[in-house]
N, C-alpha and C positions, 0 to 999 in steps of 0.2 A: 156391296160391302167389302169385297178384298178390294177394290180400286184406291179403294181409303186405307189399307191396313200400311202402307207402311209410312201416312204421315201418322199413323196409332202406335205403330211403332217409336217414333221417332220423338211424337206427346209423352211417350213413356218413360222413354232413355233420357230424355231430357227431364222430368217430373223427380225421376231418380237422381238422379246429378244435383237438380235445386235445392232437394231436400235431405243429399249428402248420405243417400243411400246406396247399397250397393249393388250394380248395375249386373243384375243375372238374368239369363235368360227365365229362369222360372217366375220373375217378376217382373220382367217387360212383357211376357208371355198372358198374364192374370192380367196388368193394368190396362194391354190393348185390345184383351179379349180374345188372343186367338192362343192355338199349343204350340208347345215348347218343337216340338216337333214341324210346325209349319215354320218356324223362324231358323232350327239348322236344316232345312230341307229348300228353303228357296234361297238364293247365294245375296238377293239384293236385301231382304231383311236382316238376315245373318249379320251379312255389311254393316249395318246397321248398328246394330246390337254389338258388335264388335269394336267398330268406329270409338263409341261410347265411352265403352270399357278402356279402352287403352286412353280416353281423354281423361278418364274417371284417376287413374292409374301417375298422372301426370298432373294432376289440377293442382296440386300446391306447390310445383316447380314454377319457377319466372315464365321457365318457355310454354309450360301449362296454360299459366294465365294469360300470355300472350296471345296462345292461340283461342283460349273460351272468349276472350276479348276481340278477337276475330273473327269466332263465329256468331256472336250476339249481333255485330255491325253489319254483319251479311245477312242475320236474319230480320235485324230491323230495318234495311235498305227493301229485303223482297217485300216485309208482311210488317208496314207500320204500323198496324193494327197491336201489335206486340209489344210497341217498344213501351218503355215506362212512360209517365206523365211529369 
């Protein structure tokens, strides 16, 4: 189960962003299932959860969009499974 937790992580952080919510660890923490406390105590979740926020932070700037628009292409390039139809 942790082998998974930081692509639950990252379902989260993202889950939050689609839906234009705000990207805390107290609700990345609930929607992946684990505590607030396992996400600042390992550096690669934190990461994470971090990463997000500061995307979250930038999403209505040009270079915001540029770069959500470049992580969508990289995430539909590894996991076509995701992209739209």
């Amino acid at each position: 189960m942790n082998a998974d937790l930081p692509h639950r992580v990252e379902r989260a952080c993202q889950d939050l962003l689609t839906t234009g919510q705000p990207i805390t660890f107290h609700e990345v923490a609930a929607r992946a299932g684990t505590g607030r406390a396992t996400l600042y105590r390992r550096p690669e979740l934190r990461a994470i959860v971090e990463e997000h926020r500061q995307r979250d932070r930038h999403a209505l700037t040009l270079t915001g969009l540029a770069v959500q628009i470049d992580h969508l292409r990289a995430t539909w390039l590894c996991q076509p499974e995701l992209a739209p139809v």
